[in-house]
Structures are given as C-alpha cells and as structure tokens.
C-alpha positions in Angstrom: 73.2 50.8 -142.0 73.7 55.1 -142.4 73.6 55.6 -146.1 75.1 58.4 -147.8 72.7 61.1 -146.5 72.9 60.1 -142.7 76.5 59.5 -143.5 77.0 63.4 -145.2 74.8 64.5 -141.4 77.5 63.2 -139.5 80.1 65.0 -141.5 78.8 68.1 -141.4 77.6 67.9 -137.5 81.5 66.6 -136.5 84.1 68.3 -138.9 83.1 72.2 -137.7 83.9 70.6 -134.2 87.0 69.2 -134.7 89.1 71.5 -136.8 92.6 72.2 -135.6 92.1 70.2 -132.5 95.2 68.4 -131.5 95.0 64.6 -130.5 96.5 64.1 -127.3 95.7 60.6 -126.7 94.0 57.4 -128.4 92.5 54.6 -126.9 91.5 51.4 -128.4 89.5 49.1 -126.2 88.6 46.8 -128.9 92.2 46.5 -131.7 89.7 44.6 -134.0 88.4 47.6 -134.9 91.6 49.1 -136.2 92.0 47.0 -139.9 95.6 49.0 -140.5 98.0 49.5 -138.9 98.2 47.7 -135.8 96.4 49.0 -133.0 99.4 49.9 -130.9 100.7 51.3 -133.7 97.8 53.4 -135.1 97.8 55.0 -131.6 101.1 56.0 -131.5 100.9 57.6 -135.5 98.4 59.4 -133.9 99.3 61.1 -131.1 100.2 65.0 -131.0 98.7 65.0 -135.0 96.2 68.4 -135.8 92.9 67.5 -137.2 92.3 69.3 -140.6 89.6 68.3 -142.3 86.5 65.6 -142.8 85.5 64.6 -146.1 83.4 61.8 -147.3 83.3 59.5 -149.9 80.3 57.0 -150.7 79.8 56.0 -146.7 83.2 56.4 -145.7 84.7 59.3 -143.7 87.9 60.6 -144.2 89.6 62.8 -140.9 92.4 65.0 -142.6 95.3 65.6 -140.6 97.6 68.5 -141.2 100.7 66.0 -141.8 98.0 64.7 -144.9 97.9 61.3 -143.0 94.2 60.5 -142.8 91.8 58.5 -140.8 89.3 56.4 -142.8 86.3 54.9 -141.2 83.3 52.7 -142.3 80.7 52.7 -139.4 79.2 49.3 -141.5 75.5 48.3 -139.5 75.8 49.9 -136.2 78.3 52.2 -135.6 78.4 55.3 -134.1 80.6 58.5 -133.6 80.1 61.2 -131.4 82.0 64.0 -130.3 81.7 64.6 -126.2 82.9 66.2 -123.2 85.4 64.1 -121.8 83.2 64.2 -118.9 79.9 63.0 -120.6 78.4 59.4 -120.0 80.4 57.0 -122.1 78.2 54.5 -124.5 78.4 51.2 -123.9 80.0 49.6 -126.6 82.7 52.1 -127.2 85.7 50.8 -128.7 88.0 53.9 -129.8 88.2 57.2 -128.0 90.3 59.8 -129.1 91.3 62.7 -126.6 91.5 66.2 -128.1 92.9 69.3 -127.2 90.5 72.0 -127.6 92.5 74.6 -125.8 90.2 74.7 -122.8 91.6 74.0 -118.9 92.1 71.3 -117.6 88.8 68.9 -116.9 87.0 70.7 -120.0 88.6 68.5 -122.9 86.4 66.8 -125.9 86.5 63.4 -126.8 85.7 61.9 -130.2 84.3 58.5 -129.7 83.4 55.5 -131.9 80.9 53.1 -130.6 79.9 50.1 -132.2 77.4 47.5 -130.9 77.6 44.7 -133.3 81.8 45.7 -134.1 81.7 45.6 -137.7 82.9 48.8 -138.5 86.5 49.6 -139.3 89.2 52.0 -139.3 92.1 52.9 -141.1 95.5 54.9 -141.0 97.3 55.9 -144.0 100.7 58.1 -144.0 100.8 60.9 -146.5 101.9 59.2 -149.6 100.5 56.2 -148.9 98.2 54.2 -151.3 94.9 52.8 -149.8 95.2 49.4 -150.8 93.0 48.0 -147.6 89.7 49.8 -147.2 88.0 49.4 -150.6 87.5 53.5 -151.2 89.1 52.7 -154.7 86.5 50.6 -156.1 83.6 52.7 -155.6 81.7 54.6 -158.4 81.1 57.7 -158.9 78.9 59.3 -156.4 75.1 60.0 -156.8 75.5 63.9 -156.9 78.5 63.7 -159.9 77.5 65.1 -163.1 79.1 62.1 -164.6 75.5 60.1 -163.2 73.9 60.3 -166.4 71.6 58.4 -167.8 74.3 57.5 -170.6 76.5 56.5 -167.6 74.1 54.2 -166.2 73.1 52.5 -169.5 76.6 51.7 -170.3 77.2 50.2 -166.5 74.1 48.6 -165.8 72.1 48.4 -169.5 73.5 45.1 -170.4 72.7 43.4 -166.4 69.7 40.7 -166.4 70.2 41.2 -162.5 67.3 43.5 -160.3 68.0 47.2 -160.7 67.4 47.4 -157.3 70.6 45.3 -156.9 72.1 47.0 -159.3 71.8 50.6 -157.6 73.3 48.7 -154.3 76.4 47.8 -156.2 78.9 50.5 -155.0 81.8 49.9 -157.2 78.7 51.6 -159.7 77.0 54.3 -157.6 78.8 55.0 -153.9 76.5 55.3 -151.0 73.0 53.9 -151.8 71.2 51.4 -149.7 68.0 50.0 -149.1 66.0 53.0 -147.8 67.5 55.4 -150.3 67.2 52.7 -153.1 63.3 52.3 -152.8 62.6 56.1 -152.4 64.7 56.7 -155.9 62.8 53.3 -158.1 59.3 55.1 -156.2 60.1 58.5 -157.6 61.5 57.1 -161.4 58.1 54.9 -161.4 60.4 51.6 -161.9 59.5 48.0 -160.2 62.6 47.0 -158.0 63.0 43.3 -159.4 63.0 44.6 -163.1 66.1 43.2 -164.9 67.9 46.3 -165.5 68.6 44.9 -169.0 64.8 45.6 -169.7 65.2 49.2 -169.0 64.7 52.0 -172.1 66.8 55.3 -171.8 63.5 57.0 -170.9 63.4 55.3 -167.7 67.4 55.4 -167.5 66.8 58.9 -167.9 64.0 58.9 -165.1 66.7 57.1 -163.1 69.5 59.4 -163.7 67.3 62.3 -162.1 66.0 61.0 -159.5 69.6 59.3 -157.8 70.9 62.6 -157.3 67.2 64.5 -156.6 66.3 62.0 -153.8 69.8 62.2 -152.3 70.0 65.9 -152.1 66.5 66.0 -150.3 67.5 63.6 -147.8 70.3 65.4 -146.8 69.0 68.5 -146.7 65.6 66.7 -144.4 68.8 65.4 -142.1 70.1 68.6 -140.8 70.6 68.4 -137.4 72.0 70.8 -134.9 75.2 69.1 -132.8 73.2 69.7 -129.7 70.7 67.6 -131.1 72.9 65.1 -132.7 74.8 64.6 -128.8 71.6 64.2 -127.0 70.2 61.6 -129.3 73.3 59.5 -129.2 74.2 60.3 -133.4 70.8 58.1 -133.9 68.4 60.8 -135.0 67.9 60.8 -138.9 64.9 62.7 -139.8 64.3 60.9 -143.2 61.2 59.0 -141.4 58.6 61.7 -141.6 59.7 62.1 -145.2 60.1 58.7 -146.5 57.7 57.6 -148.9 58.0 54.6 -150.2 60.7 52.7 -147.9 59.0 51.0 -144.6 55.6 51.9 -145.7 54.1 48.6 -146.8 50.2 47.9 -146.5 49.9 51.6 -146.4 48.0 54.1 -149.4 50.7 54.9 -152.1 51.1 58.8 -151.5 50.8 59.4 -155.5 47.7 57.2 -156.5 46.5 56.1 -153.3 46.6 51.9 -154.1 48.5 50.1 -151.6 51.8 49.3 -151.4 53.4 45.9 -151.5 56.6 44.4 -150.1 58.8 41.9 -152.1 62.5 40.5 -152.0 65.1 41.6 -154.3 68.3 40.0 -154.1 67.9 39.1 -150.2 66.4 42.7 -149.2 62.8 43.8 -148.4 61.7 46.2 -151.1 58.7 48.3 -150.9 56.7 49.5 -154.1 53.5 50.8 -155.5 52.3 48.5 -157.8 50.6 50.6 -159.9 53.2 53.6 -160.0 55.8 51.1 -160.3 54.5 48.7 -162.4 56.0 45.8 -163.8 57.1 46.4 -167.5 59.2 43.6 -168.3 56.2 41.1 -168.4 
C-alpha cells in the first residue's frame, strides 16, 4: 500500500497538471468504487465543475473544486492514478476516468484515470458545506510533519499501551500515514525493537521517536521526486525509496550501522525487519 511519502509524490506530480482544468465528462466502469454518492449521481455532480486544488491528508487525496465540492480518494493496496492523453493506452483495470478540458483542440484532451487491480480503493463526493461523515478523514491524527508530534504527544497517546509500538505507529487515528516500510525505517533510526510494548518506553526513546517520525518522512519524500514524464511512463509505480531504504525489506543482509545481520519478525500480523543489536530488546 502507498504510504504518506509515495502518497505526497503523487500529489505533487498530478495537482500542477490539473489546475483549472474543466471536467467535461466522468466515467465509472466499476460504481463500487464510488462509496458516496451514487455513481450516476457522482458523475452528474461532476460534470462542467473546475478543478482547484489537491491536498492531502494522512494517505488520502483531496481534488478541490472551485464550487469547494471536493473529491476524496483512498487508493487502499493497489490503486493507481494517472493523468494521460486521452489517446494513451488505457490500463487494464481502470475503473474511473475523468475527461478534462485542457483547452487544447479537439483529439488533444487529458484524462485523469484511476486504476485499481484488487478494487479496494474508494472515492468520495462531498458538496460544499457538507460534513464527511463516510470516509474516515476525521479520525486520523495528527500528521508525522505537525509540530504537535512531540515526544509529550506520543507519551500521552501511546505511553500507557502494552501493545507493539510498531502497532502503535500504524494506528492512524494517532499518527496519519505510516505503514510498514516507513514504520521500520523510523524504529531503525530511534534504535527501538518493533515488538517492544510501547508502555516500556522512557521519554528518551519517546524523544528518539518523536524525531525521527517526521526526519524519515521528510527524506522519503524528498528521495520520491519524480518528474510527470517519469511518473506516466512507469505507470505511477515508481517510488525511489528502494535504493534508500535501510532497514525495511533488508532481512539476512549486514545492518548498515554495525554491520550484524538483520532479522525479520511478526508484529501484530506484519513482517518487521530489525537490527538486533541497534534495536535491541530493552523490555526484557
């Protein structure tokens, strides 16, 4: 599943792209993917609206329109979105295309289209003064790069938890937009063990904790940059992070900080990678 950084790449790649483009038409090939309205409906709320903005919010995506309606989508496990001539190959799997007026003639068009092989991710459409009551934005936390992520802030939340900090930094209505990969680089660079209870934790390693959330975050998307010529020819699949990783996918190889290798373990249901002498077990 994107994370937050691969999630921040695609807003940053599509948004410049899409301001004050008009949609002309939307097609929904699969209406499961629409969660609200209707999909008949959703299309129709749609049509001949100007695209504003893109924000982002944990691993959501926001498309601003100028009426302040807005699109929310969660691409969940496999989705995709890419921005292409209307002429350009279609993926298979596509389930939403939406036709945008870009002020070229006729035959030159640009279509923004969501693909999604395993169809778990989800859009939404909500008017101007509506609340957002369906797609679960409201529950997140605060996001890694806030300067409310303190190690105060994550004492209070987590500090009293006898569940794996790991599990705890994948619990978005605390943090918004960490997952596995992003979860292992941040426990490698604070020196914590991913199954340690979090109620174990001192503030010195809440502190270590607190600076490395937003640290690793920034690098990663910053590592991510991608030109939109790149992003289109690699189908929105090519996240750089790999080269940089660290910790996360590298088990049975030499710990990059001491050297000893690193080890692979479950926490609550996902494959965690560690360093078992940088990330030593404490609680024991």
């Amino acid at each position: 599943m994107p994370e937050l950084p691969e999630i921040e790449t695609i807003k940053r790649v599509i948004e410049p792209q899409i301001k004050g483009l008009m949609i002309d038409k939307v097609t929904v090939k699969r209406p499961e993917v629409v969660s609200y309205p209707a999909a008949d409906e959703f299309c129709r709320l749609l049509t001949g609206q100007t695209i504003s903005h893109m924000t982002r919010r944990g691993k959501f995506l926001m498309i601003w329109l100028n009426s302040n309606d807005r699109i929310i989508l969660h691409l969940r496990m496999t989705g995709c979105l890419l921005l292409t001539p209307a002429d350009y190959p279609e993926e298979k799997h596509t389930h939403i295309i939406f036709s945008l007026n870009n002020g070229m003639e006729e035959g030159h068009s640009t279509e923004l289209r969501f693909s999604d092989t395993r169809r778990f991710g989800r859009f939404w459409l909500l008017g101007k003064d509506e609340a957002d009551t369906y797609s679960g934005i409201e529950k997140l936390g605060t996001e890694p790069l806030d300067k409310v992520l303190t190690a105060e802030y994550l004492n209070a939340h987590l500090g009293k938890r006898k569940k794996a900090v790991k599990e705890c930094l994948l619990d978005q209505g605390i943090i918004a937009g960490i997952g596995n990969i992003y979860s292992d680089e941040i426990l490698f660079t604070a020196g914590i063990y991913p199954a340690r209870p979090a109620n174990s934790l001192n503030m010195e390693e809440w502190e270590h904790l607190a600076a490395a959330i937003p640290e690793r975050i920034s690098y990663f998307i910053e590592v991510n940059q991608i030109t939109p010529e790149e992003y289109l020819e690699t189908k929105g699949q090519h996240y750089r992070n790999t080269p940089f990783l660290q910790a996360y996918g590298k088990e049975g190889k030499p710990c990059p900080k001491c050297g000893e290798t690193f080890c692979r373990i479950v926490v609550g249901g996902r494959g965690s990678v560690y360093c078992p002498v940088c990330q030593r077990d404490k609680s024991c």
